[in-house]
C-alpha positions as CSV (number, residue, x, y, z in Angstrom):
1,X,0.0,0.0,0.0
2,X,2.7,2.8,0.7
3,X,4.8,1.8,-2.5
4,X,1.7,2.0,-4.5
5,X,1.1,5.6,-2.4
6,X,4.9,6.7,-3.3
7,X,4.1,6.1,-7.1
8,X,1.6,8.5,-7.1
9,X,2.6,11.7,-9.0
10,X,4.0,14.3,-6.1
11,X,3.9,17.7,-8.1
12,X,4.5,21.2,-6.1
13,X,2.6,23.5,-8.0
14,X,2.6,27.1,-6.8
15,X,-0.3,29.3,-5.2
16,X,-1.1,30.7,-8.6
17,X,-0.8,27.3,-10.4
18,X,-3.0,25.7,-7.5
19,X,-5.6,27.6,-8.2
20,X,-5.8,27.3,-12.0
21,X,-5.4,23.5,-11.6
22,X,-8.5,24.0,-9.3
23,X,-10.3,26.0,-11.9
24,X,-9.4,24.2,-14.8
25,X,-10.0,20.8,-12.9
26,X,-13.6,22.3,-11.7
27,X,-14.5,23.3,-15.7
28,X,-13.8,20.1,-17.3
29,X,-16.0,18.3,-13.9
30,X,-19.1,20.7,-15.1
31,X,-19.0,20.0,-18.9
32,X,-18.9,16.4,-18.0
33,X,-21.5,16.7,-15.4
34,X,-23.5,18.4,-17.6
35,X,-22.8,15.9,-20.4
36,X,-22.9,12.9,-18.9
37,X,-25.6,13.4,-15.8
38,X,-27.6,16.6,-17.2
39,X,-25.6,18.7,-14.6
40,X,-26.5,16.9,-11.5
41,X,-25.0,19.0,-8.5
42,X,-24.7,16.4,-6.3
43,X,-22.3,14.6,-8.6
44,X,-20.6,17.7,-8.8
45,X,-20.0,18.6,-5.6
46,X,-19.0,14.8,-4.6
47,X,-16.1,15.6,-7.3
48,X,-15.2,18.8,-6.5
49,X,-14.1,17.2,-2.6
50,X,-11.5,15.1,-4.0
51,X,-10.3,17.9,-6.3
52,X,-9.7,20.0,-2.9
53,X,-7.6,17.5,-1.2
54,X,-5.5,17.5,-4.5
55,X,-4.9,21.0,-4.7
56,X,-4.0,21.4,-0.9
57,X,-1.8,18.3,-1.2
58,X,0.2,19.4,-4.3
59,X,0.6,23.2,-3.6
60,X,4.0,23.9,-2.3
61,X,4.6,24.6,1.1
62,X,5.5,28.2,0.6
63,X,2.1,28.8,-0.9
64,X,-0.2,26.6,1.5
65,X,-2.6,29.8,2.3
66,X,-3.2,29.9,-0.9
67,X,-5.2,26.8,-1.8
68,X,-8.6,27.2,0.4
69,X,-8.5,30.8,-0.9
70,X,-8.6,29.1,-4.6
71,X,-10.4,26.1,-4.5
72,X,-14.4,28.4,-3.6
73,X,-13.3,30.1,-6.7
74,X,-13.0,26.5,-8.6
75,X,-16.2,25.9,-7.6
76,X,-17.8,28.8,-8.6
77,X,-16.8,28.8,-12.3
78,X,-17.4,24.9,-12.4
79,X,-20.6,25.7,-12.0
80,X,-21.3,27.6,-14.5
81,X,-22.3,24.9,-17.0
82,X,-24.2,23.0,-15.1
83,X,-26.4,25.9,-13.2
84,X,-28.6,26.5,-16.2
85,X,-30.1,30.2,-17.3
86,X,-31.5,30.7,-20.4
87,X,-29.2,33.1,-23.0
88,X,-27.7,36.0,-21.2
89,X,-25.3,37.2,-19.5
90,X,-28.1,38.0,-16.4
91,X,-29.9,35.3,-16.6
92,X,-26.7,33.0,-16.1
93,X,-25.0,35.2,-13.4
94,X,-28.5,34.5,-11.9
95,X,-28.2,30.6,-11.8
96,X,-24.8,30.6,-11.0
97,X,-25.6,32.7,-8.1
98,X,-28.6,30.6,-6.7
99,X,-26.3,27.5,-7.3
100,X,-24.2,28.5,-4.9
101,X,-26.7,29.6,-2.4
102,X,-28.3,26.2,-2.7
103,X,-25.3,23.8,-2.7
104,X,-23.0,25.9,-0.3
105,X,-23.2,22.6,1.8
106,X,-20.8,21.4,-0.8
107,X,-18.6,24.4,-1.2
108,X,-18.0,24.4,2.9
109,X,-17.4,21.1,2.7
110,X,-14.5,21.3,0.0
111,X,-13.1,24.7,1.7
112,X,-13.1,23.0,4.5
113,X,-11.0,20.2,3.4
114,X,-8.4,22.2,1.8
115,X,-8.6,24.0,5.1
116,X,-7.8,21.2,7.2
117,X,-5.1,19.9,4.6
118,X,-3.5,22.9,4.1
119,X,-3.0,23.4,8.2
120,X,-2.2,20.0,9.2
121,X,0.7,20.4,6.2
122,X,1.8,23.8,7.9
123,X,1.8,22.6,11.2
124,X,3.7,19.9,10.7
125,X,5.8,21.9,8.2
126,X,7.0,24.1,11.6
127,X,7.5,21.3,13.6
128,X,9.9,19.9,11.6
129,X,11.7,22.9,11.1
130,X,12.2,23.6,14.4
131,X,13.1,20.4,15.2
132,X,15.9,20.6,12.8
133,X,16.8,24.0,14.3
134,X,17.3,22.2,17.9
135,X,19.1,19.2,16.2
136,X,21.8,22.4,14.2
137,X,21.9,24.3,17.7
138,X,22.7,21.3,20.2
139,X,25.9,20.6,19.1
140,X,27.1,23.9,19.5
141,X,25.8,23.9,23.0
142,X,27.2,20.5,23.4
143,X,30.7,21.9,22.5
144,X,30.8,24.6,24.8
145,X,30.1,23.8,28.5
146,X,27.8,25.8,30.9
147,X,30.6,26.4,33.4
148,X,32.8,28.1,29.9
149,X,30.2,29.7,28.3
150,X,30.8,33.9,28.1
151,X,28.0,35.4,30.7
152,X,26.8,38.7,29.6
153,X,28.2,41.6,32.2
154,X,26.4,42.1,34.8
155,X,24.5,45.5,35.1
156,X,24.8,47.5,37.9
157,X,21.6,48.5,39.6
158,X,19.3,47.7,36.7
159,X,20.3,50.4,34.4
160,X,20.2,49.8,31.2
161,X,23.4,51.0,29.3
162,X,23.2,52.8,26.2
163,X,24.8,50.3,23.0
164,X,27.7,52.0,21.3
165,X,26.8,53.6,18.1
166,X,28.6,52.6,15.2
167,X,29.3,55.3,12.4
């Protein structure tokens, strides 16, 4: 099971190129929903989980706040073939509109995953980091003892003296 995991494909796409995998992603799902299933929205928003999770695991870590900013905006223009409207630009704005109102179930539900993903990966993105910046800073303490370590001076009486300025 994990070698067949570590086959998958393991891209790092940036914040920008997160979201338009999103989007485009999201397009194709509606003019194949619509094709296929005569725009069923429950179809649609059963794909559009799996296509969070993707985008929050294959953004880069730099970029991580990025993808449940971009992944709502997916949605939104996924929907636009299968929300309906007759011809105009009004009338479709319209449908697309009362889409999301209707099947915002779905759209929290997605956000919500890329949410999760997204912080779990950051999270355990600072652990690590620190971790390696105790492993990098312990053997430097482990080379100079406590009892030969410099002490700072002393002050006298709690007053604070003024740091030389350099020119």
């Amino acid at each position: 099971m994990v070698l067949a995991l570590r086959r998958l494909p393991n891209p790092r796409l940036t914040g920008l190129g997160g979201g338009l995998f999103a989007v485009a992603v999201m397009v194709v799902v509606g003019l194949v929903d619509q094709w296929l299933v005569d725009g069923s929205p429950v179809v649609y928003g059963v794909l559009f989980l799996p296509v969070s999770l993707l985008t929050a695991l294959w953004v880069r870590p730099a970029d991580l706040v990025t993808a449940p900013i971009s992944v709502p905006i997916a949605f939104a223009c996924g929907l636009v073939p299968i929300a309906g409207g007759t011809d105009g630009f009004g009338s479709r704005l319209m449908a697309v509109v009362t889409a999301l109102a209707v099947h915002a179930g779905w759209l929290y539900g997605g956000t919500l995953v890329a949410g999760l993903v997204a912080s779990v990966r950051k999270v355990r993105r600072m652990a690590r980091r620190q971790a390696e910046r105790a492993a990098a800073a312990a053997p430097q303490a482990a080379v100079a003892p406590a009892a030969v370590r410099p002490q700072a001076p002393a002050r006298a009486g709690g007053v604070r003296r003024p740091r030389p300025r350099v020119e």
